[in-house]
Residue, then its C-alpha position, 0 to 999 in steps of 0.5 A: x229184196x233191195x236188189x230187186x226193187x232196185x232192179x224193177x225201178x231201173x227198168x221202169x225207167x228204161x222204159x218209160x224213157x224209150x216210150x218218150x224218146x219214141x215221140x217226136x219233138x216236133x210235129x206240124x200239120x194244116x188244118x180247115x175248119x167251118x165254124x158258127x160265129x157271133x158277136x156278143x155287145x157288152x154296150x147298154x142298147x146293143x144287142x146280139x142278132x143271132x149266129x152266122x157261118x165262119x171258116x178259118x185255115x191254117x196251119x198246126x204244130x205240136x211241141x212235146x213237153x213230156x210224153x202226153x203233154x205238148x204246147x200247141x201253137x200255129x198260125x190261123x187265118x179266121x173269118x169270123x161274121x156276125x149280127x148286132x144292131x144299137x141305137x143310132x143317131x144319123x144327120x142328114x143335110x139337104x141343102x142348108x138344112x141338117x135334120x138329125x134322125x134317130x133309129x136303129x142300126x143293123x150292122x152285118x160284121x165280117x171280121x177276118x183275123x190273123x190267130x196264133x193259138x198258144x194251148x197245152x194240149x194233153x193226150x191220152x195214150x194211143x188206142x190202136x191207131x186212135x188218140x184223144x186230146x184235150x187242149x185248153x188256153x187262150x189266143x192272139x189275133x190280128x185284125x187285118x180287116x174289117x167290113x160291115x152290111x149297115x143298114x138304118x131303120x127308122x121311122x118318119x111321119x108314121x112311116x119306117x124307112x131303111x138305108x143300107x150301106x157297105x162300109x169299111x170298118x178296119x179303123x174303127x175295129x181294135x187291132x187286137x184280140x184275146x180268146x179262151x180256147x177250150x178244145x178236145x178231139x181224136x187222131x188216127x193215125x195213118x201211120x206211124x207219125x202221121x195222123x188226122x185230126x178231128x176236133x171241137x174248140x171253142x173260142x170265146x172273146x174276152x177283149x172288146x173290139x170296137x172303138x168310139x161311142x154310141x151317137x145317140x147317147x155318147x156316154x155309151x162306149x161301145x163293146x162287143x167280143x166275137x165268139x166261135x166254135x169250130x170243127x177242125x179237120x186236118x192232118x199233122x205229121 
Protein backbone atom coordinates (compact mmCIF):
# COMPACT_ATOMS: atom_id res chain seq x y z
CA UNK A 1 0.00 0.00 0.00
CA UNK A 2 2.95 2.41 0.79
CA UNK A 3 4.57 1.65 -2.40
CA UNK A 4 1.58 2.42 -3.87
CA UNK A 5 0.73 5.77 -2.69
CA UNK A 6 4.55 6.45 -2.92
CA UNK A 7 3.99 5.32 -6.69
CA UNK A 8 0.96 7.61 -7.37
CA UNK A 9 2.26 10.71 -5.55
CA UNK A 10 5.67 10.37 -8.05
CA UNK A 11 3.67 10.38 -10.70
CA UNK A 12 1.44 13.11 -10.02
CA UNK A 13 4.68 15.01 -9.62
CA UNK A 14 6.02 14.06 -12.80
CA UNK A 15 3.05 15.34 -14.09
CA UNK A 16 2.20 18.26 -13.03
CA UNK A 17 6.00 19.24 -13.46
CA UNK A 18 5.64 18.40 -17.38
CA UNK A 19 2.21 20.69 -17.71
CA UNK A 20 4.62 23.39 -16.13
CA UNK A 21 7.66 23.01 -17.89
CA UNK A 22 5.00 23.19 -21.17
CA UNK A 23 4.47 26.81 -20.28
CA UNK A 24 6.58 29.38 -21.60
CA UNK A 25 8.46 31.72 -19.39
CA UNK A 26 7.94 34.53 -21.41
CA UNK A 27 5.17 35.67 -23.43
CA UNK A 28 4.72 38.98 -25.26
CA UNK A 29 2.16 40.33 -27.61
CA UNK A 30 0.60 44.16 -28.74
CA UNK A 31 -2.35 45.23 -27.79
CA UNK A 32 -5.35 48.19 -28.95
CA UNK A 33 -7.78 49.28 -26.86
CA UNK A 34 -10.89 51.89 -27.54
CA UNK A 35 -12.15 52.99 -24.25
CA UNK A 36 -14.70 55.36 -22.36
CA UNK A 37 -12.92 57.95 -19.93
CA UNK A 38 -13.73 60.48 -17.30
CA UNK A 39 -12.34 62.73 -14.67
CA UNK A 40 -13.75 62.64 -11.17
CA UNK A 41 -12.95 66.24 -9.23
CA UNK A 42 -12.25 65.58 -5.33
CA UNK A 43 -12.40 69.82 -5.01
CA UNK A 44 -15.54 71.45 -3.40
CA UNK A 45 -17.41 73.38 -6.68
CA UNK A 46 -16.04 71.19 -9.09
CA UNK A 47 -17.74 68.63 -10.71
CA UNK A 48 -17.59 65.89 -13.40
CA UNK A 49 -19.15 66.86 -17.00
CA UNK A 50 -19.78 63.50 -18.11
CA UNK A 51 -17.77 60.46 -19.92
CA UNK A 52 -16.08 60.76 -23.36
CA UNK A 53 -14.19 58.54 -26.02
CA UNK A 54 -10.32 57.25 -25.11
CA UNK A 55 -7.89 54.94 -26.83
CA UNK A 56 -4.62 53.36 -25.61
CA UNK A 57 -1.99 50.83 -27.44
CA UNK A 58 0.97 49.28 -26.66
CA UNK A 59 2.40 46.51 -25.95
CA UNK A 60 1.79 43.27 -23.58
CA UNK A 61 3.92 40.65 -21.76
CA UNK A 62 3.11 37.88 -19.52
CA UNK A 63 6.06 36.29 -16.90
CA UNK A 64 5.10 32.74 -15.62
CA UNK A 65 5.13 32.56 -11.86
CA UNK A 66 3.50 29.14 -11.65
CA UNK A 67 1.62 27.32 -14.22
CA UNK A 68 -1.81 29.32 -13.77
CA UNK A 69 -0.17 32.36 -12.41
CA UNK A 70 1.92 35.09 -14.26
CA UNK A 71 2.98 38.79 -13.52
CA UNK A 72 1.72 40.77 -16.02
CA UNK A 73 3.37 44.03 -17.32
CA UNK A 74 3.85 46.10 -20.51
CA UNK A 75 4.33 49.54 -21.84
CA UNK A 76 1.09 51.50 -22.79
CA UNK A 77 0.52 54.64 -24.55
CA UNK A 78 -2.91 56.26 -23.20
CA UNK A 79 -5.21 58.87 -24.40
CA UNK A 80 -7.42 59.62 -21.90
CA UNK A 81 -10.22 62.87 -22.21
CA UNK A 82 -12.57 64.17 -19.96
CA UNK A 83 -15.00 67.10 -18.81
CA UNK A 84 -15.19 69.28 -15.38
CA UNK A 85 -16.25 72.55 -14.90
CA UNK A 86 -15.41 74.78 -11.29
CA UNK A 87 -15.83 78.23 -10.08
CA UNK A 88 -13.61 80.72 -11.75
CA UNK A 89 -12.21 83.82 -11.21
CA UNK A 90 -10.69 85.86 -14.47
CA UNK A 91 -9.02 89.63 -14.54
CA UNK A 92 -9.59 91.54 -17.36
CA UNK A 93 -7.54 94.64 -18.10
CA UNK A 94 -8.77 97.18 -20.45
CA UNK A 95 -6.32 100.01 -20.29
CA UNK A 96 -5.56 101.18 -16.64
CA UNK A 97 -8.65 99.73 -15.64
CA UNK A 98 -8.42 95.57 -14.16
CA UNK A 99 -12.11 94.35 -13.85
CA UNK A 100 -12.35 90.96 -12.06
CA UNK A 101 -15.25 88.86 -13.45
CA UNK A 102 -16.38 85.49 -11.83
CA UNK A 103 -18.23 82.45 -13.57
CA UNK A 104 -17.83 79.23 -14.36
CA UNK A 105 -15.13 77.34 -16.03
CA UNK A 106 -15.59 74.30 -18.53
CA UNK A 107 -12.31 72.68 -18.97
CA UNK A 108 -12.15 69.94 -21.96
CA UNK A 109 -9.21 67.61 -20.85
CA UNK A 110 -6.85 65.35 -23.08
CA UNK A 111 -4.59 63.57 -21.16
CA UNK A 112 -1.99 61.35 -23.06
CA UNK A 113 0.08 59.17 -20.60
CA UNK A 114 3.05 56.86 -20.59
CA UNK A 115 1.38 53.45 -18.37
CA UNK A 116 3.11 50.47 -17.13
CA UNK A 117 0.90 47.98 -15.60
CA UNK A 118 2.09 45.69 -12.87
CA UNK A 119 -0.88 43.03 -12.34
CA UNK A 120 -0.91 39.18 -11.24
CA UNK A 121 -2.92 37.72 -13.82
CA UNK A 122 -4.37 34.18 -12.79
CA UNK A 123 -5.57 31.91 -15.69
CA UNK A 124 -8.11 29.08 -15.74
CA UNK A 125 -6.77 25.83 -17.45
CA UNK A 126 -7.21 25.78 -21.35
CA UNK A 127 -10.66 24.79 -22.61
CA UNK A 128 -10.01 23.40 -26.00
CA UNK A 129 -8.43 26.65 -27.84
CA UNK A 130 -10.27 29.04 -24.89
CA UNK A 131 -8.57 30.22 -21.62
CA UNK A 132 -9.84 32.62 -19.19
CA UNK A 133 -8.35 35.25 -16.96
CA UNK A 134 -8.60 37.56 -14.28
CA UNK A 135 -5.99 40.25 -13.40
CA UNK A 136 -5.84 42.53 -10.69
CA UNK A 137 -3.25 45.30 -9.28
CA UNK A 138 -2.35 48.93 -10.02
CA UNK A 139 -0.48 51.17 -12.62
CA UNK A 140 2.25 53.57 -13.19
CA UNK A 141 1.88 56.36 -15.85
CA UNK A 142 3.68 59.38 -17.02
CA UNK A 143 1.97 62.39 -17.99
CA UNK A 144 3.81 63.50 -21.43
CA UNK A 145 1.18 65.85 -22.24
CA UNK A 146 -1.68 67.63 -21.29
CA UNK A 147 -4.22 70.10 -23.57
CA UNK A 148 -7.13 71.69 -22.46
CA UNK A 149 -10.87 73.16 -24.55
CA UNK A 150 -11.48 75.98 -21.72
CA UNK A 151 -14.01 77.91 -22.31
CA UNK A 152 -15.64 80.78 -19.72
CA UNK A 153 -19.13 81.26 -18.95
CA UNK A 154 -20.12 84.28 -17.32
CA UNK A 155 -22.64 86.56 -17.05
CA UNK A 156 -22.73 90.68 -17.33
CA UNK A 157 -25.65 93.31 -17.00
CA UNK A 158 -28.13 90.20 -17.26
CA UNK A 159 -26.53 89.04 -20.01
CA UNK A 160 -24.25 85.51 -20.22
CA UNK A 161 -21.47 85.47 -22.08
CA UNK A 162 -18.51 82.77 -22.90
CA UNK A 163 -14.94 82.70 -23.99
CA UNK A 164 -13.08 79.64 -25.42
CA UNK A 165 -9.40 79.18 -25.29
CA UNK A 166 -7.02 75.99 -26.16
CA UNK A 167 -4.42 75.87 -23.80
CA UNK A 168 -1.53 73.90 -22.80
CA UNK A 169 -1.79 72.41 -19.34
CA UNK A 170 1.36 70.03 -18.97
CA UNK A 171 2.72 72.13 -16.21
CA UNK A 172 -0.17 72.49 -14.27
CA UNK A 173 -0.78 68.55 -14.56
CA UNK A 174 1.36 65.98 -11.78
CA UNK A 175 3.76 64.14 -13.45
CA UNK A 176 2.58 60.87 -11.92
CA UNK A 177 -0.36 58.68 -11.87
CA UNK A 178 -1.23 55.69 -9.78
CA UNK A 179 -4.59 53.44 -10.74
CA UNK A 180 -6.24 50.19 -9.53
CA UNK A 181 -6.50 47.70 -12.21
CA UNK A 182 -9.19 45.41 -12.29
CA UNK A 183 -9.31 43.11 -15.20
CA UNK A 184 -10.64 39.84 -16.81
CA UNK A 185 -10.80 38.29 -20.18
CA UNK A 186 -10.52 35.21 -22.62
CA UNK A 187 -7.49 33.80 -25.12
CA UNK A 188 -8.09 31.52 -27.99
CA UNK A 189 -5.45 30.09 -29.04
CA UNK A 190 -4.64 30.08 -32.84
CA UNK A 191 -1.86 27.82 -32.15
CA UNK A 192 0.05 26.22 -29.74
CA UNK A 193 1.44 29.63 -28.11
CA UNK A 194 -0.01 31.99 -29.73
CA UNK A 195 -3.50 33.27 -28.75
CA UNK A 196 -5.81 36.53 -29.09
CA UNK A 197 -6.74 38.30 -26.28
CA UNK A 198 -9.93 39.76 -25.60
CA UNK A 199 -10.61 41.54 -22.41
CA UNK A 200 -12.22 44.43 -19.92
CA UNK A 201 -10.24 46.27 -17.47
CA UNK A 202 -11.00 49.05 -15.69
CA UNK A 203 -8.63 51.50 -14.13
CA UNK A 204 -9.76 53.58 -11.71
CA UNK A 205 -7.34 56.83 -10.53
CA UNK A 206 -6.56 57.02 -7.19
CA UNK A 207 -3.79 60.16 -7.07
CA UNK A 208 -4.70 63.48 -7.75
CA UNK A 209 -3.58 65.11 -11.14
CA UNK A 210 -3.90 68.56 -10.83
CA UNK A 211 -1.62 71.39 -9.30
CA UNK A 212 -2.52 74.77 -7.60
CA UNK A 213 -5.74 76.18 -6.37
CA UNK A 214 -8.98 77.57 -7.32
CA UNK A 215 -9.01 81.31 -8.16
CA UNK A 216 -12.01 82.33 -6.55
CA UNK A 217 -11.59 80.78 -3.48
CA UNK A 218 -7.87 79.95 -3.18
CA UNK A 219 -8.23 77.80 -0.01
CA UNK A 220 -9.57 75.25 -2.36
CA UNK A 221 -6.98 72.94 -3.76
CA UNK A 222 -7.45 71.66 -6.62
CA UNK A 223 -7.97 67.50 -7.25
CA UNK A 224 -9.30 65.29 -9.82
CA UNK A 225 -8.45 61.67 -10.71
CA UNK A 226 -9.06 59.86 -14.28
CA UNK A 227 -10.69 56.99 -14.54
CA UNK A 228 -11.33 54.16 -17.81
CA UNK A 229 -12.36 51.32 -18.88
CA UNK A 230 -11.23 49.63 -21.87
CA UNK A 231 -11.78 47.00 -24.38
CA UNK A 232 -8.33 45.28 -25.02
CA UNK A 233 -8.00 43.65 -28.47
CA UNK A 234 -4.82 41.76 -29.13
CA UNK A 235 -2.37 39.14 -29.81
CA UNK A 236 0.34 37.76 -27.42
CA UNK A 237 2.80 35.05 -28.61
Amino acid sequence: MKKTALLFTLVSLLMAHTAFSQVKPFRFGLKVAPAISWVSPDSEGYKNKGTQAGFSWGFISDITITENYFFATGFNLNYLNGEISYPFQNRVVNGTDTTTITGTMVSDMKLRYIDIPLTLKMKTNRFDKMQYYGQIGFSLAFNIKTKTEETFQYRVGGVYESETNERDRTDDTRLLKASLVLGGGIEYYIDNSTSLVFGLTYYNGISNIMKGYNTVDDDVKQKAAPHFIELTLGVIF
